[in-house]
PDB file as gemmi writes it, atoms N, CA and C in Angstrom:
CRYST1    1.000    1.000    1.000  90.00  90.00  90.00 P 1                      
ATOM      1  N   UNK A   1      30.327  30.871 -26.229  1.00  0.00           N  
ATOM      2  CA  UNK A   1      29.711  30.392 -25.014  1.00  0.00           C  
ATOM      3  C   UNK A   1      28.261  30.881 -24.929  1.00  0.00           C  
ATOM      4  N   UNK A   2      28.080  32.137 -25.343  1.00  0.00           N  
ATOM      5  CA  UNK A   2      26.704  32.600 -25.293  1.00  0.00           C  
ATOM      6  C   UNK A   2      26.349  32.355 -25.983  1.00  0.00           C  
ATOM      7  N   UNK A   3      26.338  31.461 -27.194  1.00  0.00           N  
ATOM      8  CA  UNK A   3      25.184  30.276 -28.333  1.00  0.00           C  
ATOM      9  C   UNK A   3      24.972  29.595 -27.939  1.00  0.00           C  
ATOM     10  N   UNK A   4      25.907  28.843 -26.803  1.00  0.00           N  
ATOM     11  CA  UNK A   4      25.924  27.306 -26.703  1.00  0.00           C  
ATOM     12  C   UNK A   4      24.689  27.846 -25.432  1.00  0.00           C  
ATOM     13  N   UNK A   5      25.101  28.471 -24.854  1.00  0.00           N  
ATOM     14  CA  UNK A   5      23.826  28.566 -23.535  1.00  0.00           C  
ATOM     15  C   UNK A   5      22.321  28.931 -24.478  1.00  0.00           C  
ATOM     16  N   UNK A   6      22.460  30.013 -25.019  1.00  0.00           N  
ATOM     17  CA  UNK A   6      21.275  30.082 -26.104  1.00  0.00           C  
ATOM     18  C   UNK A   6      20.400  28.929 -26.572  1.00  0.00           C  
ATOM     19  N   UNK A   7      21.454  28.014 -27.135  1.00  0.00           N  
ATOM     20  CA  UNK A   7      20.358  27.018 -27.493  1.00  0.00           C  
ATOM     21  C   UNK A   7      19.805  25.994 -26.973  1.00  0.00           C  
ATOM     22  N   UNK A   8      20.881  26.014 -25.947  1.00  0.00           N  
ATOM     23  CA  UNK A   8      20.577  24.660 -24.953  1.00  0.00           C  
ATOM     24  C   UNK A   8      19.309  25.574 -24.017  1.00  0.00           C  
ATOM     25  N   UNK A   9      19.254  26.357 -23.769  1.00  0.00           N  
ATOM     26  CA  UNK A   9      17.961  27.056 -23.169  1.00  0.00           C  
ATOM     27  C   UNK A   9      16.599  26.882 -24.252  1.00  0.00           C  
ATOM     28  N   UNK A  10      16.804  27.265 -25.430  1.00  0.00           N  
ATOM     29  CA  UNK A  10      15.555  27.280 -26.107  1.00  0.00           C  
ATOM     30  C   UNK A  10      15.444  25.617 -26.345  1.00  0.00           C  
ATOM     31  N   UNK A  11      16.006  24.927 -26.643  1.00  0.00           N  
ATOM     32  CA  UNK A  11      16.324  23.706 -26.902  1.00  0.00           C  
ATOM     33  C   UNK A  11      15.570  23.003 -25.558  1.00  0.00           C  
ATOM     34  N   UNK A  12      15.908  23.438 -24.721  1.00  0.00           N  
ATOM     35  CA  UNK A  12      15.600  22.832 -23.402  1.00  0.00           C  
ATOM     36  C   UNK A  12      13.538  23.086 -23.217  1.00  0.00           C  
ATOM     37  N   UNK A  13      13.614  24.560 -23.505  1.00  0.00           N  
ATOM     38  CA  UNK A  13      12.071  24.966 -24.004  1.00  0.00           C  
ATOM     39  C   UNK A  13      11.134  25.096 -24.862  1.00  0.00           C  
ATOM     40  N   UNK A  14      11.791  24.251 -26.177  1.00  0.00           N  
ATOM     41  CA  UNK A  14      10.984  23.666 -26.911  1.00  0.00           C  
ATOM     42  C   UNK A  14      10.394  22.041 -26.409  1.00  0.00           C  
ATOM     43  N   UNK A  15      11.798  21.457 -26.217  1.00  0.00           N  
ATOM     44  CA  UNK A  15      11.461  19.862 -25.295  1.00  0.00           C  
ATOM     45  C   UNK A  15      10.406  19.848 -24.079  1.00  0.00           C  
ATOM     46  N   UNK A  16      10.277  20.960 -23.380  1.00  0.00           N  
ATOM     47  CA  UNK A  16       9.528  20.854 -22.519  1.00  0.00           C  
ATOM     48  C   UNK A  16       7.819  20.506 -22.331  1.00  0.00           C  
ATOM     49  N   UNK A  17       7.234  21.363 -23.635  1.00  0.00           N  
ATOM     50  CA  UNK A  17       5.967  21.219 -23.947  1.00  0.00           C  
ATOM     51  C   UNK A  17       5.815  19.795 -24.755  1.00  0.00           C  
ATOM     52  N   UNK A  18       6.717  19.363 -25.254  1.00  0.00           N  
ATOM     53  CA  UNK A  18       6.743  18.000 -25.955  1.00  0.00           C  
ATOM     54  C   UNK A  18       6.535  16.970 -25.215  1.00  0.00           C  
ATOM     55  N   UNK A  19       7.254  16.906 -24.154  1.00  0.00           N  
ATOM     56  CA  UNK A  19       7.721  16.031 -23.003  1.00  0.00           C  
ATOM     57  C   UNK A  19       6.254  15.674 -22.155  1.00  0.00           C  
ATOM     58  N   UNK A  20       5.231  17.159 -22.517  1.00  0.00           N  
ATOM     59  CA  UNK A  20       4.375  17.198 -21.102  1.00  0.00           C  
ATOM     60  C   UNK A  20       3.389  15.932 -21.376  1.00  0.00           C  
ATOM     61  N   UNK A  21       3.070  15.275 -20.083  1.00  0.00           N  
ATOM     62  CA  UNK A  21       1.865  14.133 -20.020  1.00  0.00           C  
ATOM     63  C   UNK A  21       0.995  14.745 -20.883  1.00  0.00           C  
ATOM     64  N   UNK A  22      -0.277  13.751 -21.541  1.00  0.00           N  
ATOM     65  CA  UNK A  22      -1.190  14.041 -22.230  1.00  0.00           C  
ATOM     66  C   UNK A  22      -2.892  13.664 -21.352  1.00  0.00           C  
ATOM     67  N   UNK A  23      -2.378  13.456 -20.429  1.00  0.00           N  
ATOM     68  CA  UNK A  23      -3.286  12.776 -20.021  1.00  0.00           C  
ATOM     69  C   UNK A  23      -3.744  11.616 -19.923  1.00  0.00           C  
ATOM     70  N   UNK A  24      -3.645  10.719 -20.970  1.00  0.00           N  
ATOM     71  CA  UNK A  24      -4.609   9.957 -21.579  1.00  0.00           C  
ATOM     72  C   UNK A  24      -3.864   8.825 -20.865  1.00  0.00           C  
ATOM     73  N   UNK A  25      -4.194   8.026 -20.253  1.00  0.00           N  
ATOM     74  CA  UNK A  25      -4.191   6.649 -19.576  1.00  0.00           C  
ATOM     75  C   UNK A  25      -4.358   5.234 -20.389  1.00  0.00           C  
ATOM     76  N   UNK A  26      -3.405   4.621 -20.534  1.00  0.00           N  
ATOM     77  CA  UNK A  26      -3.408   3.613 -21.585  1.00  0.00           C  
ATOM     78  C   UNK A  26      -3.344   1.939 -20.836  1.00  0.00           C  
ATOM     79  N   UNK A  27      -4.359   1.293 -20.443  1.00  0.00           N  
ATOM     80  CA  UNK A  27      -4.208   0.012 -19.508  1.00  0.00           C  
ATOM     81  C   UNK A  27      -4.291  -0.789 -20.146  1.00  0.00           C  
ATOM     82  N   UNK A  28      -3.333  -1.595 -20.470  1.00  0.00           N  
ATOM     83  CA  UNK A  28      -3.320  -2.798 -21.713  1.00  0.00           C  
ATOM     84  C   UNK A  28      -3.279  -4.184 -20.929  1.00  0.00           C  
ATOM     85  N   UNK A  29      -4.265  -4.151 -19.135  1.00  0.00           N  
ATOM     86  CA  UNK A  29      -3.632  -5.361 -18.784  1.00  0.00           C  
ATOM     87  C   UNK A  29      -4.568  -6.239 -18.487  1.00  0.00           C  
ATOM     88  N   UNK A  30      -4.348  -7.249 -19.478  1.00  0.00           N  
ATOM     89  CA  UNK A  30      -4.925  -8.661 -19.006  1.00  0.00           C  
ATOM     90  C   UNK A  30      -5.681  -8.678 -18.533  1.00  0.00           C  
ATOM     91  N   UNK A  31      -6.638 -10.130 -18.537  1.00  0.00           N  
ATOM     92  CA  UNK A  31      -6.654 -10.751 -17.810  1.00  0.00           C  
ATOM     93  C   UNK A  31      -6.360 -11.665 -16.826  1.00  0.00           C  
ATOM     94  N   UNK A  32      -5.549 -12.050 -16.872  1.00  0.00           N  
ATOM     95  CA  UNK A  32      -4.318 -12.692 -16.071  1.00  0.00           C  
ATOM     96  C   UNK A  32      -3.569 -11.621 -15.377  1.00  0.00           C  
ATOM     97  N   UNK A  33      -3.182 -10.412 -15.923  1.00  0.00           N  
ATOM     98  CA  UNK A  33      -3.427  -9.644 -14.518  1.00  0.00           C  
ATOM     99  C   UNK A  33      -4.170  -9.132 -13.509  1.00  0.00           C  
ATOM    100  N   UNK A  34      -5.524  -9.527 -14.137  1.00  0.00           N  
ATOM    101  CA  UNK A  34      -6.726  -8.801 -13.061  1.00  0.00           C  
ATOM    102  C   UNK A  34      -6.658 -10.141 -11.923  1.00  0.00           C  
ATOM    103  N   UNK A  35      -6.836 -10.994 -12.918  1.00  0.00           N  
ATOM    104  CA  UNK A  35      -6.568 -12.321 -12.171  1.00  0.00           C  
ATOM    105  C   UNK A  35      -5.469 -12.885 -10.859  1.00  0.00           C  
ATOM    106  N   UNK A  36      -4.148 -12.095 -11.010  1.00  0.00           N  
ATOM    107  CA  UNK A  36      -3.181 -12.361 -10.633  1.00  0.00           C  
ATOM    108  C   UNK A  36      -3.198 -11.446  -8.435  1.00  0.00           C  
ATOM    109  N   UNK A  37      -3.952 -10.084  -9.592  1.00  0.00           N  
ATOM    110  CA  UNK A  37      -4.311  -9.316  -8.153  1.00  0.00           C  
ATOM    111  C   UNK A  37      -5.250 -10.040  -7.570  1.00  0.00           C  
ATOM    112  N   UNK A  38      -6.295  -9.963  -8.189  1.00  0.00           N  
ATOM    113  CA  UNK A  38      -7.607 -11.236  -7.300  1.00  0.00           C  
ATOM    114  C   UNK A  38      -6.973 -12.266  -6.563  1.00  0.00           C  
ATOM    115  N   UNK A  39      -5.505 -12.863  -6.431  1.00  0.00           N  
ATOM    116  CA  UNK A  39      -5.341 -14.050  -6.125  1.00  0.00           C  
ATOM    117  C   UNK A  39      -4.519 -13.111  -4.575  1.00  0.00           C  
ATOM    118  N   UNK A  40      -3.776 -12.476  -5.064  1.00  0.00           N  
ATOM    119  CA  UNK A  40      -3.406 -11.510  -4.079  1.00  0.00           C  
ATOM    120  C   UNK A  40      -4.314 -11.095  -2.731  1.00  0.00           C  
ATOM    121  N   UNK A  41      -5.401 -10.482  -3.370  1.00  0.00           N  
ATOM    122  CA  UNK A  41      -6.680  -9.915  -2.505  1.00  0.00           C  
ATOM    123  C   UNK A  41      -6.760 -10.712  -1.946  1.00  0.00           C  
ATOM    124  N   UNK A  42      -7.269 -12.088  -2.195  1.00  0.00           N  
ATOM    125  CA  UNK A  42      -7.490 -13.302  -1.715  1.00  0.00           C  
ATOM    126  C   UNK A  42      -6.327 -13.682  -0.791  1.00  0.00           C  
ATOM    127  N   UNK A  43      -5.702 -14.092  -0.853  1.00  0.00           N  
ATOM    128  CA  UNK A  43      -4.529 -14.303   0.159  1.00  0.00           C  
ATOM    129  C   UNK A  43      -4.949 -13.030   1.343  1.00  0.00           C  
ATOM    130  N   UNK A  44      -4.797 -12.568   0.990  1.00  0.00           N  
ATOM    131  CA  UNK A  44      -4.635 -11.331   2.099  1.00  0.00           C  
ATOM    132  C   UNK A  44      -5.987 -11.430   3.046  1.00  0.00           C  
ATOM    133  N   UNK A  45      -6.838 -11.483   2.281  1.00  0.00           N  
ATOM    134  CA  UNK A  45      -8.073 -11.444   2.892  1.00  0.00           C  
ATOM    135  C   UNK A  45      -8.178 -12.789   3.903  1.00  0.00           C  
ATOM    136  N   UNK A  46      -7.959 -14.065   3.379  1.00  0.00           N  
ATOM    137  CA  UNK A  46      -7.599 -14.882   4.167  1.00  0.00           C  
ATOM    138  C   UNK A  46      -6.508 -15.200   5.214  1.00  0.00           C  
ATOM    139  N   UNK A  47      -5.681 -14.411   5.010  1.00  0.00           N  
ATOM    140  CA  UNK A  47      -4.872 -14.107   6.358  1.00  0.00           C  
ATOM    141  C   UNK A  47      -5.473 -13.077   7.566  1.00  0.00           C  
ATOM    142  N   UNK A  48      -6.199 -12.616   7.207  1.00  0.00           N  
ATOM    143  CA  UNK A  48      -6.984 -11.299   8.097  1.00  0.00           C  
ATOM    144  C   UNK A  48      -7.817 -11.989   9.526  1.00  0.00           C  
ATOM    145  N   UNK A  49      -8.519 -13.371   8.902  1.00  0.00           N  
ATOM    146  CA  UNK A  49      -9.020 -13.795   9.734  1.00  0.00           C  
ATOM    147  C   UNK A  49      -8.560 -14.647  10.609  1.00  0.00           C  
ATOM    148  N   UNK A  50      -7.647 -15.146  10.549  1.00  0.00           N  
ATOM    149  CA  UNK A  50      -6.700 -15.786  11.718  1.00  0.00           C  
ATOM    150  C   UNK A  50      -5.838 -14.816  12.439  1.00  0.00           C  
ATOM    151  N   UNK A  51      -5.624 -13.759  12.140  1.00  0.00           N  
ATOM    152  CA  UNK A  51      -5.185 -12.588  12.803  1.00  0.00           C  
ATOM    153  C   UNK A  51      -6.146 -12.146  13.320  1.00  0.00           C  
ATOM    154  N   UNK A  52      -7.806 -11.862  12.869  1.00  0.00           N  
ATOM    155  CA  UNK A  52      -8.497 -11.437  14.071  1.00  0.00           C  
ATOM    156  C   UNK A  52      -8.531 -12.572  15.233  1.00  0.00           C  
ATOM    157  N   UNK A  53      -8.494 -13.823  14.988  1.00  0.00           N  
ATOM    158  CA  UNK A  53      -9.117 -14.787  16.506  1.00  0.00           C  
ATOM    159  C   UNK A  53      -7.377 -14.640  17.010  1.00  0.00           C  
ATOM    160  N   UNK A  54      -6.147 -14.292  16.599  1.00  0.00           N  
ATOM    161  CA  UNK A  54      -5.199 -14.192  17.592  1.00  0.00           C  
ATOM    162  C   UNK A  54      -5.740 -13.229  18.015  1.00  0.00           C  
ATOM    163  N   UNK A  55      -6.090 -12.072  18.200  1.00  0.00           N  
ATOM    164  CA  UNK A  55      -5.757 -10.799  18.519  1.00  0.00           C  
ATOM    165  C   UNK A  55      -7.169 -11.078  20.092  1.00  0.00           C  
ATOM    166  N   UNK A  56      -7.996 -11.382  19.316  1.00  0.00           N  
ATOM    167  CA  UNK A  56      -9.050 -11.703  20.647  1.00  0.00           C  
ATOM    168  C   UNK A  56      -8.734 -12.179  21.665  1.00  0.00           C  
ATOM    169  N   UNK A  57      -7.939 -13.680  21.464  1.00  0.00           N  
ATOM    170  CA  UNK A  57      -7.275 -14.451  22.145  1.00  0.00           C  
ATOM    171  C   UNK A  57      -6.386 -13.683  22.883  1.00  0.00           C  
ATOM    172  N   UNK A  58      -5.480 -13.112  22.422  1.00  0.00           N  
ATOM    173  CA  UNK A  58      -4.832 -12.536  23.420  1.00  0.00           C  
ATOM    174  C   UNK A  58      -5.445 -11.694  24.097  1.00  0.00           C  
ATOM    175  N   UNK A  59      -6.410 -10.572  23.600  1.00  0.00           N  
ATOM    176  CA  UNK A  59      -7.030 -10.067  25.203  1.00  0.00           C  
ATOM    177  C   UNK A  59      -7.697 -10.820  25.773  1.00  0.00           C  
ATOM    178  N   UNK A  60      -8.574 -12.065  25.564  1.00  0.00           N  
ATOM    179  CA  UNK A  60      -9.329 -12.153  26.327  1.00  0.00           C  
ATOM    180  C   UNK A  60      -8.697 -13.321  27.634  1.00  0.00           C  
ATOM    181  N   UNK A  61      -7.052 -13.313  27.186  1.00  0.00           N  
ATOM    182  CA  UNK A  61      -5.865 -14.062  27.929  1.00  0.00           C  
ATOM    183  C   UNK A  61      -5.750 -13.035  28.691  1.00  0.00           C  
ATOM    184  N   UNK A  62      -5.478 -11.469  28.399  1.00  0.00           N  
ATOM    185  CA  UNK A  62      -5.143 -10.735  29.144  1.00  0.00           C  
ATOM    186  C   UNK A  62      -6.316 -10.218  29.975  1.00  0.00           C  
ATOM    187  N   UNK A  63      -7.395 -10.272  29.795  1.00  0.00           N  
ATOM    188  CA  UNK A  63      -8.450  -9.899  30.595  1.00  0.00           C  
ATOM    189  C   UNK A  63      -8.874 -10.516  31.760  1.00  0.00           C  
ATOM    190  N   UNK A  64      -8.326 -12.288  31.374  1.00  0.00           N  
ATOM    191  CA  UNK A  64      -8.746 -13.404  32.425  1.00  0.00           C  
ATOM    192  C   UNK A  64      -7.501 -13.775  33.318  1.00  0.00           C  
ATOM    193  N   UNK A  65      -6.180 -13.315  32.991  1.00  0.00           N  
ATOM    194  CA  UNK A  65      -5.086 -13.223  33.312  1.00  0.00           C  
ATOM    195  C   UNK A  65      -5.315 -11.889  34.534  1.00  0.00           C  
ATOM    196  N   UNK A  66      -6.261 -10.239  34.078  1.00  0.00           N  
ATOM    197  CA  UNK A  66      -6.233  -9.489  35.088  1.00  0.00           C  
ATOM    198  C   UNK A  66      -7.280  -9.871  36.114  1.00  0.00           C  
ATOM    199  N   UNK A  67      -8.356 -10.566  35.899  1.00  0.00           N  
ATOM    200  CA  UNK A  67      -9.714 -11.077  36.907  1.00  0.00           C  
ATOM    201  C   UNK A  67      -8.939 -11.904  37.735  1.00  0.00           C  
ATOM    202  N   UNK A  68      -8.383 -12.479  37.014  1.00  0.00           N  
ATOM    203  CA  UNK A  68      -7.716 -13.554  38.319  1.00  0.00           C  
ATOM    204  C   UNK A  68      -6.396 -12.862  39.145  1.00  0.00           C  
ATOM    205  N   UNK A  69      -5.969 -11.872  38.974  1.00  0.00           N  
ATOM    206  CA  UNK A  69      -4.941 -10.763  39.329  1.00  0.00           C  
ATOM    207  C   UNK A  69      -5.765 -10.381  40.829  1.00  0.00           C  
ATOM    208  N   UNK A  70      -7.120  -9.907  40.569  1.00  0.00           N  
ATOM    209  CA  UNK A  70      -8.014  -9.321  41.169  1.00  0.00           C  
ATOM    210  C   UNK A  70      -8.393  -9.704  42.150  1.00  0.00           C  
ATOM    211  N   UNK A  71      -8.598 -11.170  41.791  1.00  0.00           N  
ATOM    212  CA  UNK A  71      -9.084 -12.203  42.445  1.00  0.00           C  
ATOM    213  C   UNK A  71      -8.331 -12.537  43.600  1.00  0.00           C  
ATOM    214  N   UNK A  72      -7.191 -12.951  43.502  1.00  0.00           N  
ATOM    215  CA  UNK A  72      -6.139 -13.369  44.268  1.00  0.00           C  
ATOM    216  C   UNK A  72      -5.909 -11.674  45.201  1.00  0.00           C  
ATOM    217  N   UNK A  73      -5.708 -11.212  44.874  1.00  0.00           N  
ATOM    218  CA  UNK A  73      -5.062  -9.812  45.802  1.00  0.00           C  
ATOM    219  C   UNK A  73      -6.563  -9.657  46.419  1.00  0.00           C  
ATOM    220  N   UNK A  74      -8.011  -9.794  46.737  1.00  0.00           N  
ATOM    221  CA  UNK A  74      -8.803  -9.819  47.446  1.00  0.00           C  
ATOM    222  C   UNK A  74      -8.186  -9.948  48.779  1.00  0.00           C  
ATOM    223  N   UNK A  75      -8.768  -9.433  50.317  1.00  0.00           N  
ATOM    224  CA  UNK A  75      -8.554  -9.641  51.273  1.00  0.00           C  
ATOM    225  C   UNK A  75      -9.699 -11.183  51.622  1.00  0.00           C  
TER     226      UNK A  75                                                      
END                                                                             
C-alpha cells in the first residue's frame, strides 16, 4: 500500500509541471470567423437603436401622462 501511494504521489508530481499552461496563445481563426462576430456586433448594434426611441417614448409618455396629472388636480 505504501508503493502504490508512493508513486501515485510522485507520479501525480511529475504530471504536474508537464500539464502546466505555456503560455503561448494559438488563434487559428478565420476569416469567416472574424466575419461571423462582425455580423453579430452588427445585429446587436442595430437592435440598440430601436430600444433607445422605446425607452424615450416611454418617459416622455410618462412625463406627459404626470403634467397632465398636475394639470387636472389644479384648483
Amino acid at each position: 500500500m505504501k508503493t502504490t501511494i508512493t508513486t501515485l504521489v510522485a507520479t501525480l508530481a511529475a504530471a504536474s509541471t508537464a500539464l502546466a499552461a505555456t503560455g503561448v496563445h494559438h488563434d487559428h481563426s478565420g476569416f469567416l470567423v472574424w466575419a461571423f462576430l462582425g455580423l453579430c456586433a452588427l445585429i446587436v448594434v442595430a437592435q440598440l437603436a430601436p430600444a433607445a426611441m422605446l425607452v424615450v417614448g416611454m418617459i416622455k409618455g410618462l412625463m406627459a401622462a404626470r403634467a397632465e396629472a398636475e394639470v387636472t388636480t389644479r384648483p
